[in-house]
LODO-359039 format. One record per residue: residue number from 0; residue in three letters; x, y, z of N, C-alpha, C in turn. Coordinates in steps of 0.05 Angstrom, whole numbers, plus 5000, padded with zeros to 4 digits. Example, Ala and Ser with C-alpha at 12.3 -4.5 7.8 and 13.67 -1.06 7.14 Angstrom:
REM residues 2
0:ALA:5264:4886:5156:5246:4910:5156:5264:4934:5156
1:SER:5257:4955:5142:5273:4979:5143:5258:5001:5157
//
This chain:
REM residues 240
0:UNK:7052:4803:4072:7058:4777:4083:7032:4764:4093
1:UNK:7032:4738:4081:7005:4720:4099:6998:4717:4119
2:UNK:6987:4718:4132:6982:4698:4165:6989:4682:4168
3:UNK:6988:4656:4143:7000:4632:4145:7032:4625:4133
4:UNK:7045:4651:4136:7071:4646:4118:7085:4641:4139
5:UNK:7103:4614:4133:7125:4619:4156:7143:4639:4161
6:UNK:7156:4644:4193:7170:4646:4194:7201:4652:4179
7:UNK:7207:4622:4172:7227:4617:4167:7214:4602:4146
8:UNK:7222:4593:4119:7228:4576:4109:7253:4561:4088
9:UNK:7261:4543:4079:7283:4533:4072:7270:4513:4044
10:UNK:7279:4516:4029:7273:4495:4002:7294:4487:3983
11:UNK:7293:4470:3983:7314:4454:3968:7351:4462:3963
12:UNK:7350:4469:3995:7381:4479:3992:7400:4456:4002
13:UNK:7426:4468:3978:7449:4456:3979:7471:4473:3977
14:UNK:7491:4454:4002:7515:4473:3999:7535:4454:4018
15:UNK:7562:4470:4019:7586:4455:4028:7609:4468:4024
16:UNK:7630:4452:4029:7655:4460:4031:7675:4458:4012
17:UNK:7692:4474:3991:7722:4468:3979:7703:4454:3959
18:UNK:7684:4442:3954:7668:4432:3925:7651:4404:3936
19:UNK:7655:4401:3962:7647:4380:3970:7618:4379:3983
20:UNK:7594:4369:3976:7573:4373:3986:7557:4365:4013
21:UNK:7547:4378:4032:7541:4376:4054:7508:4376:4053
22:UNK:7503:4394:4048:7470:4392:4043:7460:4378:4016
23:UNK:7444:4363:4017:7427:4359:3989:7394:4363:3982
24:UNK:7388:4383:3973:7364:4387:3972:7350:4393:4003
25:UNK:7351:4410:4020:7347:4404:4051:7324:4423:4049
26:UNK:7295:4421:4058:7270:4432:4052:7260:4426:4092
27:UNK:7254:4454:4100:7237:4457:4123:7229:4480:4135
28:UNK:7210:4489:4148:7202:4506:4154:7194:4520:4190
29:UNK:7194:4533:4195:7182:4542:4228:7173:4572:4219
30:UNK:7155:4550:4238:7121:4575:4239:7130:4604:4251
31:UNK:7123:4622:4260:7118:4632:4276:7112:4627:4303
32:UNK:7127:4634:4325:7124:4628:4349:7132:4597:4356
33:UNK:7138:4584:4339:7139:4550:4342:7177:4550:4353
34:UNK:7182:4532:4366:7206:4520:4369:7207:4493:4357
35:UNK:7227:4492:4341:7230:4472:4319:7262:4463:4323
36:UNK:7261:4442:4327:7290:4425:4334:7295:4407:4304
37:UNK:7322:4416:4298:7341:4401:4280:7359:4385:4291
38:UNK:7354:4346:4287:7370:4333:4297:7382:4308:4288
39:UNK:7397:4301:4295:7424:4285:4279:7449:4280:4289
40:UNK:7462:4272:4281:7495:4256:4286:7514:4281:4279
41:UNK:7546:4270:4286:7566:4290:4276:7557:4284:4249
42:UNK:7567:4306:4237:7569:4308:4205:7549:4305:4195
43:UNK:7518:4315:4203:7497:4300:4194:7487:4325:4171
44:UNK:7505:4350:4173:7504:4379:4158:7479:4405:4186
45:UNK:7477:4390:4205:7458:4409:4219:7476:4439:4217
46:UNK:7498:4441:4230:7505:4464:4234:7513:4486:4199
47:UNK:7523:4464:4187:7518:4477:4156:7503:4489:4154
48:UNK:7470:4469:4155:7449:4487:4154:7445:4514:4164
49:UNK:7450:4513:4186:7453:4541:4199:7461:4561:4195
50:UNK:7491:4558:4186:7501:4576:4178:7494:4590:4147
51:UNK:7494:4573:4138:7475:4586:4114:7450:4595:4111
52:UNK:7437:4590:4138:7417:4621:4141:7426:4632:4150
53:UNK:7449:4639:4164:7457:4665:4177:7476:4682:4150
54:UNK:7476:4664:4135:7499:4682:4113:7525:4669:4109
55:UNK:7535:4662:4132:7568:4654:4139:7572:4640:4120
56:UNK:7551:4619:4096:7567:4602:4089:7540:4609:4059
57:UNK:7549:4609:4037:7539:4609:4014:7522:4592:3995
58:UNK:7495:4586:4004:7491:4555:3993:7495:4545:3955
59:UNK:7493:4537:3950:7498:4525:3915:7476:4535:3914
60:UNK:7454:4524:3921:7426:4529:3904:7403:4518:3925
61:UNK:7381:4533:3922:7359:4527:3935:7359:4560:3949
62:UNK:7334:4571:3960:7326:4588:3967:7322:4586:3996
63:UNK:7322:4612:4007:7317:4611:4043:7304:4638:4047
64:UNK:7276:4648:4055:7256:4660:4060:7253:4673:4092
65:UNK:7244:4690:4098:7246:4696:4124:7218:4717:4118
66:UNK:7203:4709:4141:7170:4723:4131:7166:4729:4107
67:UNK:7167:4706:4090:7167:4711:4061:7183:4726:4040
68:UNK:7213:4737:4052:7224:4749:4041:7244:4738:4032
69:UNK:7263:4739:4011:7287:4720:4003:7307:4734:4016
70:UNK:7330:4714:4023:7357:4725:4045:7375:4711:4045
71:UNK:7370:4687:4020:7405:4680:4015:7410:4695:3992
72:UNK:7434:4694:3995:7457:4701:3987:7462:4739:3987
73:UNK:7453:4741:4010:7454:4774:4026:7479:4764:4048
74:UNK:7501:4779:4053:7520:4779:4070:7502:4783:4097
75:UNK:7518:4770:4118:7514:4756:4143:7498:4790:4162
76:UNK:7515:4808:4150:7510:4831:4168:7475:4842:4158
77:UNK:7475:4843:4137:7444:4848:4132:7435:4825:4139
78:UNK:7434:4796:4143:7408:4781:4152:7407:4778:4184
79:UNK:7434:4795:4202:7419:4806:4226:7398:4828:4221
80:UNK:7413:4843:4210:7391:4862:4208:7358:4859:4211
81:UNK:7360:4832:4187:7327:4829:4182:7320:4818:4200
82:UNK:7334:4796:4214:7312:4797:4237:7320:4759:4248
83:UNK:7347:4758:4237:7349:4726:4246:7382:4738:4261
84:UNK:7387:4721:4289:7404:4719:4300:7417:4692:4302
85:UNK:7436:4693:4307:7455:4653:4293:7474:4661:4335
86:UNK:7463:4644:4349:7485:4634:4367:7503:4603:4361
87:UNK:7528:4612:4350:7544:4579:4336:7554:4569:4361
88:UNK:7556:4547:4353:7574:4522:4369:7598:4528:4369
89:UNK:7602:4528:4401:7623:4525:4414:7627:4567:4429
90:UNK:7591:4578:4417:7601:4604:4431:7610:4629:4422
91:UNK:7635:4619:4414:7649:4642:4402:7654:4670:4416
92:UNK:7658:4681:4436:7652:4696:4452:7680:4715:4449
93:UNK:7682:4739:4453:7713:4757:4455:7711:4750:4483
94:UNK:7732:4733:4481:7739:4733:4519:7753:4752:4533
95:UNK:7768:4769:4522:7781:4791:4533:7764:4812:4538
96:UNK:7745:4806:4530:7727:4828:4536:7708:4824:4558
97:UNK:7693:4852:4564:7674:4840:4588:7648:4824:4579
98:UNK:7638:4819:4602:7606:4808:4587:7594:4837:4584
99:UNK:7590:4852:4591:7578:4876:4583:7588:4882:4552
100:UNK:7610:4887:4558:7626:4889:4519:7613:4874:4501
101:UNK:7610:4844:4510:7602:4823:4491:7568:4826:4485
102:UNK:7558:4835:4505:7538:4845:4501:7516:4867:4486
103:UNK:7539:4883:4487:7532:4913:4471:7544:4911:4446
104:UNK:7559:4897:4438:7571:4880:4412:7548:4872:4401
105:UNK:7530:4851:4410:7506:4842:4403:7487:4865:4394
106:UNK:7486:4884:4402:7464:4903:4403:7477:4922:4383
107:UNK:7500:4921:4362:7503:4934:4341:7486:4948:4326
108:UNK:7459:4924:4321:7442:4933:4290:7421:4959:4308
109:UNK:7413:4953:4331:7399:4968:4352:7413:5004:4341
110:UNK:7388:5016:4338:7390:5049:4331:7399:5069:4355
111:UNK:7390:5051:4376:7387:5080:4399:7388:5068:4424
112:UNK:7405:5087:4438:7413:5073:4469:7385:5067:4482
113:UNK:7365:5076:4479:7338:5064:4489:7329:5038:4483
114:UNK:7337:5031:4462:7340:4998:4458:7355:4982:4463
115:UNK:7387:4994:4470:7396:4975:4479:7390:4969:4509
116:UNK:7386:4978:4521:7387:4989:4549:7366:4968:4558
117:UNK:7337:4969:4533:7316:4957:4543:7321:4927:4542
118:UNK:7346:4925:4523:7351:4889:4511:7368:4879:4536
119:UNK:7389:4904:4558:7406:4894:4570:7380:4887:4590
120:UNK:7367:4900:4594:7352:4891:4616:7328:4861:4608
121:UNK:7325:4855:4595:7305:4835:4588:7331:4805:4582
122:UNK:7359:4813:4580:7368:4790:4581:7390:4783:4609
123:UNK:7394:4813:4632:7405:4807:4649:7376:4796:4668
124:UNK:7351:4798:4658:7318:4784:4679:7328:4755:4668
125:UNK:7327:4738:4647:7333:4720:4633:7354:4712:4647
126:UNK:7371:4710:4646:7407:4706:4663:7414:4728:4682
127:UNK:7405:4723:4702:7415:4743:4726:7446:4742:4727
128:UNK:7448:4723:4730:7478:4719:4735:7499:4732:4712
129:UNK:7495:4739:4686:7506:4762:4665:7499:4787:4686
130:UNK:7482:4797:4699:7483:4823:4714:7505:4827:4733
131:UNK:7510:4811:4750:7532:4802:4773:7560:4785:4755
132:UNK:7565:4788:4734:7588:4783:4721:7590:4800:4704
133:UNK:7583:4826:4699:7578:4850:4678:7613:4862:4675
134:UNK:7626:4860:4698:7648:4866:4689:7675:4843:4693
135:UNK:7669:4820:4689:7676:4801:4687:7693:4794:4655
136:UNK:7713:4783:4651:7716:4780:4629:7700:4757:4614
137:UNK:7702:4759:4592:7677:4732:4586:7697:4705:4585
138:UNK:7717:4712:4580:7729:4685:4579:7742:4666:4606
139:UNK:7728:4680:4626:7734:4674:4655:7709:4657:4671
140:UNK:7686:4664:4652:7662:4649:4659:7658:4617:4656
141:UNK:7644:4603:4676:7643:4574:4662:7629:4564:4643
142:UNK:7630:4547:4631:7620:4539:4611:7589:4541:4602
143:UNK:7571:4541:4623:7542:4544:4621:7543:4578:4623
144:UNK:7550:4592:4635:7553:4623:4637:7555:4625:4613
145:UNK:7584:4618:4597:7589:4629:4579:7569:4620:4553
146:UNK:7547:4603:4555:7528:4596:4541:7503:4612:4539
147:UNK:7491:4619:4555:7485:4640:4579:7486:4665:4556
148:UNK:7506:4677:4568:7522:4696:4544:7520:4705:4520
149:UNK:7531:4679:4505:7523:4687:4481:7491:4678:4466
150:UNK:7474:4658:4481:7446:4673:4482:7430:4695:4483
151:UNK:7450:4709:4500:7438:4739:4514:7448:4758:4493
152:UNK:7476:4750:4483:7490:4767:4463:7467:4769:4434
153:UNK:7454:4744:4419:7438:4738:4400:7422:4757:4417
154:UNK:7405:4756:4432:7383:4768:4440:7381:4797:4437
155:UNK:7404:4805:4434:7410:4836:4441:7408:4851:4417
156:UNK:7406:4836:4389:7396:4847:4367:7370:4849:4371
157:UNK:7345:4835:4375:7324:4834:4378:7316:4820:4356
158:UNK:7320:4791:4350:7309:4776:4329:7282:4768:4326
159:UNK:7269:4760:4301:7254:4743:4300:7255:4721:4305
160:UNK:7270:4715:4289:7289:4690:4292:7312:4676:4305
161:UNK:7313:4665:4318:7343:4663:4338:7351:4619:4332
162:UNK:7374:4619:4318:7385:4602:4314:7401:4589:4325
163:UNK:7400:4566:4340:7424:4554:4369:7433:4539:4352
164:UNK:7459:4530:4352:7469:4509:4353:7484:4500:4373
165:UNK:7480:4467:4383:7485:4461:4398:7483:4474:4425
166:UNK:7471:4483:4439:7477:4499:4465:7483:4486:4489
167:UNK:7475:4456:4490:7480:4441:4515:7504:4437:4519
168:UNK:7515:4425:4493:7553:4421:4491:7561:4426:4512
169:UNK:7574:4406:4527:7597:4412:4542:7586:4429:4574
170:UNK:7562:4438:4571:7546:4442:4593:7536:4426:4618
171:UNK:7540:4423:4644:7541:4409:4671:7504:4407:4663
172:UNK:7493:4392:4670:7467:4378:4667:7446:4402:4673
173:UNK:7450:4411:4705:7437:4430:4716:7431:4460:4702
174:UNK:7452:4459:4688:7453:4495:4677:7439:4485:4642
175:UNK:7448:4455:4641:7424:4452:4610:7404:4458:4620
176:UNK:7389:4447:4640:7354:4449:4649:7360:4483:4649
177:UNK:7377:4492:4656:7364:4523:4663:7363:4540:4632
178:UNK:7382:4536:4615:7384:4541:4589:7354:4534:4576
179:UNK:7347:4518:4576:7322:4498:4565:7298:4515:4569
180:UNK:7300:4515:4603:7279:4546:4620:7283:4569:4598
181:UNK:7305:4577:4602:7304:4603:4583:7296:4605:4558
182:UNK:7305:4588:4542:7290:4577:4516:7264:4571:4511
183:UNK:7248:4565:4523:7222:4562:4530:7209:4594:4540
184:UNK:7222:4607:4557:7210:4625:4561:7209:4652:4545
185:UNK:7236:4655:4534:7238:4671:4508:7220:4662:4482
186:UNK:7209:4633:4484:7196:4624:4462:7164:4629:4473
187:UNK:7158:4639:4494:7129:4643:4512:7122:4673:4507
188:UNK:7148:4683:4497:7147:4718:4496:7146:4723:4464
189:UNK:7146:4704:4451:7139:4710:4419:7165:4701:4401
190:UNK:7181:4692:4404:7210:4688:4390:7206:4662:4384
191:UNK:7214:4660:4353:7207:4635:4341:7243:4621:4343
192:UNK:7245:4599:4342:7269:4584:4350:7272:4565:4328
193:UNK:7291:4553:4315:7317:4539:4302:7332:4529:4317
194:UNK:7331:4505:4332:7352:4486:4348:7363:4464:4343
195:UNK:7387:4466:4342:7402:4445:4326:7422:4428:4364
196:UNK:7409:4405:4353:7426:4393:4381:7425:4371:4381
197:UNK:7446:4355:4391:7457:4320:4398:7444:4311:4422
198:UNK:7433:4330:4449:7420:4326:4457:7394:4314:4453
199:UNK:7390:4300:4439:7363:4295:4424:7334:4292:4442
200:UNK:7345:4278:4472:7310:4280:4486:7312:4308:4489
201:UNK:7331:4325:4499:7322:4359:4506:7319:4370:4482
202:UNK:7322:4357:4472:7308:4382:4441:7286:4375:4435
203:UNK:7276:4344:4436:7248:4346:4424:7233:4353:4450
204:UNK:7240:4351:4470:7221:4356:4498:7217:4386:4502
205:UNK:7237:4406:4486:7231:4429:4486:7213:4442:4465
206:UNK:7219:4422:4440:7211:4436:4406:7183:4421:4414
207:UNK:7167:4435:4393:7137:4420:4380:7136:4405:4355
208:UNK:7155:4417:4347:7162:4401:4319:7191:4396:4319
209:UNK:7204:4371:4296:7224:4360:4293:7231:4355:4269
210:UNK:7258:4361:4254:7274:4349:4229:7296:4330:4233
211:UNK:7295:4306:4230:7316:4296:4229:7342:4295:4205
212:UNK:7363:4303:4211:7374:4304:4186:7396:4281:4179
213:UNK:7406:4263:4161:7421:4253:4160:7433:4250:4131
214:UNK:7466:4253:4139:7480:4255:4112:7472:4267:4093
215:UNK:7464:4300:4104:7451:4320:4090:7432:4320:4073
216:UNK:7411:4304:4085:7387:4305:4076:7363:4292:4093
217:UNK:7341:4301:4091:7315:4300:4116:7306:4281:4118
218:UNK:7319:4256:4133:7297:4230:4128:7268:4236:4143
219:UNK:7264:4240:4167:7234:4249:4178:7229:4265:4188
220:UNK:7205:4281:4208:7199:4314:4211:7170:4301:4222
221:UNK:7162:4309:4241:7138:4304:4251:7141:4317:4269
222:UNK:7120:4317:4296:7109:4329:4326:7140:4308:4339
223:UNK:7146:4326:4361:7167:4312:4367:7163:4298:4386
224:UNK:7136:4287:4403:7136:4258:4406:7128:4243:4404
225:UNK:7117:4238:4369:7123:4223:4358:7141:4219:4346
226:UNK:7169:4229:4338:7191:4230:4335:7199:4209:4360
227:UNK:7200:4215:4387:7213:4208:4402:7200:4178:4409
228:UNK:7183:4175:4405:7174:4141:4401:7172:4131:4377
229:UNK:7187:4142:4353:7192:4126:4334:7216:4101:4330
230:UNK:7213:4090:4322:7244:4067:4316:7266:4087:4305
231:UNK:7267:4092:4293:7299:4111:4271:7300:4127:4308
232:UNK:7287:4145:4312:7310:4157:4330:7313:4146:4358
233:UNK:7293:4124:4371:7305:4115:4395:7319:4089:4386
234:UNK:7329:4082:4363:7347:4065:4350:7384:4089:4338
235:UNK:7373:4108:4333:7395:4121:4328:7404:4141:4346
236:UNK:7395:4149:4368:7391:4177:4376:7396:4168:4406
237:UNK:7386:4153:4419:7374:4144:4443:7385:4119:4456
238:UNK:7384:4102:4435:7402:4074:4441:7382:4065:4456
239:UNK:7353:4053:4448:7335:4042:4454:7337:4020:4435
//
């Protein structure tokens, strides 16, 4: 692998639903170590995107790379393996279970209780508050907790890669800024990031770089503030 190979990269993929197309040609990349924000409207295909690096969803055509390696069209359970984690929108969490459960769930691909042990501890430092709700059910938590959560749950594989969608959703203001903290600081410790969010100033205020996507396809991509003082997104995004 190069020095200069991304991370992640994505080229010319397309894909969708029942025959109907969501992506068209969708080409972008994150570096290593970079946090890179994907952003757009409902239906703009962000979370498509996603999922079709994680596997969940099968693209038509175009290729998807991970430190230079190919990883579509490998089922969802090998591309944890390799080294990308997908937290989706809206969570998804076993709420009958505890956060500990939901936790050590995450830590499947993990070989040996010495690793998990080391992941529970580096994401109950990250979210204290998963330590003091450990036997809590998850579906009893509030809404930023349970965000919280399944962050910590992604984390517990030990990715390269870690893919959000949406994470502010539905989140009280205060526990976004603290999410945001965490995100930033997991991205200070070497974890390259994929963030997909409607939030649009907290994503580019967090990312270094930006994709805008619309009607499944990339109208612009630059440093994200110049993104954020461009016309298209404080005309579309901002309501400037």
């Amino acid at each position: 692998m190069a020095p200069d190979t991304p991370a992640l990269r994505v080229q010319d993929l397309t894909a969708g639903y029942g025959g109907l197309p969501a992506l068209h040609g969708v080409s972008l990349e994150v570096n290593r170590g970079e946090i890179v924000a994907l952003v757009g409207a409902n239906g703009a295909g962000k979370s498509t995107l996603l999922r079709s690096i994680a596997g969940l969803l099968q693209p038509g055509s175009g290729r998807i790379d991970l430190d230079g390696r190919r990883i579509d069209g490998r089922p969802a359970h090998e591309i944890v393996r390799s080294g990308i984690a997908y937290v989706p929108e809206g969570r998804h969490l076993f709420g009958r279970l505890t956060v500990l459960d939901n936790l050590l769930l995450g830590a499947y691909t993990q070989p040996d209780e010495r690793s998990r042990a080391q992941g529970l501890d580096e994401v109950t430092n990250l979210f204290p508050v998963l330590n003091d709700r450990a036997r809590q059910l998850a579906g009893t938590l509030s809404g930023g907790e349970q965000q919280m959560l399944a962050i910590a749950r992604g984390l517990m594989s030990r990715p390269r890669v870690l893919l959000l969608d949406e994470p502010s959703l539905g989140i009280a203001p205060k526990l976004v800024a603290r999410i945001y903290e965490a995100l930033s600081a997991i991205n200070r410790a070497g974890l390259t990031l994929l963030l997909v969010e409607q939030n649009v100033r907290a994503a580019l205020a967090c990312a270094s770089r930006a994709y805008v996507l619309q009607t499944g396809r990339i109208v612009r991509a630059g440093a994200s503030a110049d993104l954020l003082g461009s016309d298209l997104v404080r005309k579309a995004f901002l309501g400037l």
